[in-house]
C-alpha positions in Angstrom: -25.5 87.4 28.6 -22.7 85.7 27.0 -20.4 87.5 24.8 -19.8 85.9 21.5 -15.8 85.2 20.5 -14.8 86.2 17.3 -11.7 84.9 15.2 -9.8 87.9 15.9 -10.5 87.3 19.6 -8.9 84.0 19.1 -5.9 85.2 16.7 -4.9 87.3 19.6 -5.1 85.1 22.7 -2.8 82.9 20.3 -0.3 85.6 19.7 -0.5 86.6 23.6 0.3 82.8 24.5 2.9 82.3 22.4 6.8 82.8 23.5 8.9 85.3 21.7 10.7 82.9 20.1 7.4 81.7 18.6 6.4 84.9 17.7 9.6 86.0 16.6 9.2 83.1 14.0 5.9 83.8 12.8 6.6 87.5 12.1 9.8 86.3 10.4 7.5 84.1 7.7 5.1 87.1 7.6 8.1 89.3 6.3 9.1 86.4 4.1 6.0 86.3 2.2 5.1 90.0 2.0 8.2 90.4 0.7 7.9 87.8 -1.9 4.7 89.0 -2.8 6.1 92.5 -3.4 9.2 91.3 -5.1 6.7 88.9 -7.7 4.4 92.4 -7.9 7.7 94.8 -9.0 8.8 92.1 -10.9 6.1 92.0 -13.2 5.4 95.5 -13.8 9.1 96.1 -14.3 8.8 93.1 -17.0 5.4 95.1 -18.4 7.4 98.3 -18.7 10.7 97.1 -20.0 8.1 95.0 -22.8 6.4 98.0 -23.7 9.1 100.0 -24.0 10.6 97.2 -26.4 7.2 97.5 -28.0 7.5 100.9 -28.8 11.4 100.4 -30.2 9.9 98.0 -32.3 7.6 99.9 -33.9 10.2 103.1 -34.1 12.0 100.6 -35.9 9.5 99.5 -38.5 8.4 102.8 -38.9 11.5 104.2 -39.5 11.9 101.5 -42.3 8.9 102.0 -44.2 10.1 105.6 -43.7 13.3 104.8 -45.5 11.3 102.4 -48.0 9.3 104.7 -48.7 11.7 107.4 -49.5 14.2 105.4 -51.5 11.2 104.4 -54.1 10.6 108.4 -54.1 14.0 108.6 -55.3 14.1 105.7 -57.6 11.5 107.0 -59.6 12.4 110.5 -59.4 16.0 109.4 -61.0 13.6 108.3 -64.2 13.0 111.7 -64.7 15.9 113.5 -67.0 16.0 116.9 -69.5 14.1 116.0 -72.4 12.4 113.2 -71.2 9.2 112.2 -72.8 6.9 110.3 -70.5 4.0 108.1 -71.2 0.8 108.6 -69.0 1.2 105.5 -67.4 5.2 106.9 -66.5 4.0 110.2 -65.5 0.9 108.5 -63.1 3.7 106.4 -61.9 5.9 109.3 -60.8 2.6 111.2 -59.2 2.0 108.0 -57.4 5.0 106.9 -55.7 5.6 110.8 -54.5 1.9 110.7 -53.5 2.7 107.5 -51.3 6.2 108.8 -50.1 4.3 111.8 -49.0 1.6 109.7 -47.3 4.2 107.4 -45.4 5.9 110.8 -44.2 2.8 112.3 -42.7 1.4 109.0 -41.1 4.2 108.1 -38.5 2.9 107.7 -35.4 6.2 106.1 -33.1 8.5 108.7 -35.4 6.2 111.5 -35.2 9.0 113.4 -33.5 11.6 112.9 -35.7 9.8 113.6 -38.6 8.6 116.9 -37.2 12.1 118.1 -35.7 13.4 116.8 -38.9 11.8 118.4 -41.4 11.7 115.8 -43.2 8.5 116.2 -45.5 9.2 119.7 -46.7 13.0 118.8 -47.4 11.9 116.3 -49.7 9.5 117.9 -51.4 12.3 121.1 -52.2 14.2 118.2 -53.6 12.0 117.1 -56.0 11.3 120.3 -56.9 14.4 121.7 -57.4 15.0 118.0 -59.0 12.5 118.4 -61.8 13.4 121.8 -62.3 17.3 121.2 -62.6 17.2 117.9 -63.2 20.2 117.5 -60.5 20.5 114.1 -59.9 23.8 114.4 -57.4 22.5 117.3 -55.4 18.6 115.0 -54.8 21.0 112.2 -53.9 23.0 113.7 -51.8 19.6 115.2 -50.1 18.3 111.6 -49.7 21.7 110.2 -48.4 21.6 113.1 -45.7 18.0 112.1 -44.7 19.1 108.6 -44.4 21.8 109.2 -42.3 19.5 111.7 -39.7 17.2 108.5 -39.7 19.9 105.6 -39.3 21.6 107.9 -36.5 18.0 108.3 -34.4 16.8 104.5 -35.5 20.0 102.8 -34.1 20.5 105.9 -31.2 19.7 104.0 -27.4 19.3 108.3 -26.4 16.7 108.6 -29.0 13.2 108.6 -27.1 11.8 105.3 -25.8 8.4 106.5 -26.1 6.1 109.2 -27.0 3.7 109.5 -24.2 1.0 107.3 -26.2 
């Protein structure tokens, strides 16, 4: 009965014939192209990582933006509010409103989550417009919003400040 050959019966009575130098040669360009095709694999998932990691400062960024958008129109429309004031309904929806929304913005970070909660930065502000339109303090809520605006340009622009939040 005859035995049939296979390929890898063949593949090896080539590598058996060959000289060392031959062989030497062909493992060489075997190297040579694993080793490219590893260096194109890393390559890529070092580009995905590095891209979503810029993803994510990207959207730390915007976040802490509308963040600082938010809270700025807080303020704006808080400094409306003086002793003896009269307000129209319209004014007074205006000021529920915009502290509504500020609120809102505070509690629906996602990429800040962390800084907001180590912050504090919801119940801070809220004490500030409390004690605001209580005292009608305009310096002292001013100097509360300038000192959340610093805590958020130092951890915005910070390259230590977390890259991502295990999404």
């Amino acid at each position: 009965m005859h035995r049939r050959v296979s390929h890898s019966d063949i593949a090896g009575a080539m590598i058996l014939a060959m000289n060392p130098q031959s062989l030497l040669t062909l493992l060489g360009a075997v190297v040579g192209i694993v080793g490219t095709l590893g260096a194109v694999y890393l390559g890529q998932r070092m580009s995905r990582t590095w891209q979503r990691e810029q993803w994510i400062r990207d959207n730390r960024i915007m976040e802490f933006r509308k963040l600082l958008n938010a809270l700025a129109d807080s303020l704006r429309v808080e400094m409306t509010l003086y002793a003896g004031a009269v307000l129209e309904p319209d004014q007074q929806k205006a000021i529920v409103e915009s502290h509504a929304s500020t609120m809102r913005t505070i509690r629906t970070r996602i990429f800040t989550i962390d800084f907001v909660q180590r912050t504090q930065i919801e119940v801070t502000w809220s004490e500030a417009l409390q004690q605001h339109q209580k005292m009608f303090d305009v310096p002292a809520l001013a100097a509360v919003f300038s000192e959340i605006r610093n805590q958020i340009l130092i951890d915005a622009t910070s390259r230590n400040s977390k890259k991502s939040s295990k999404h």
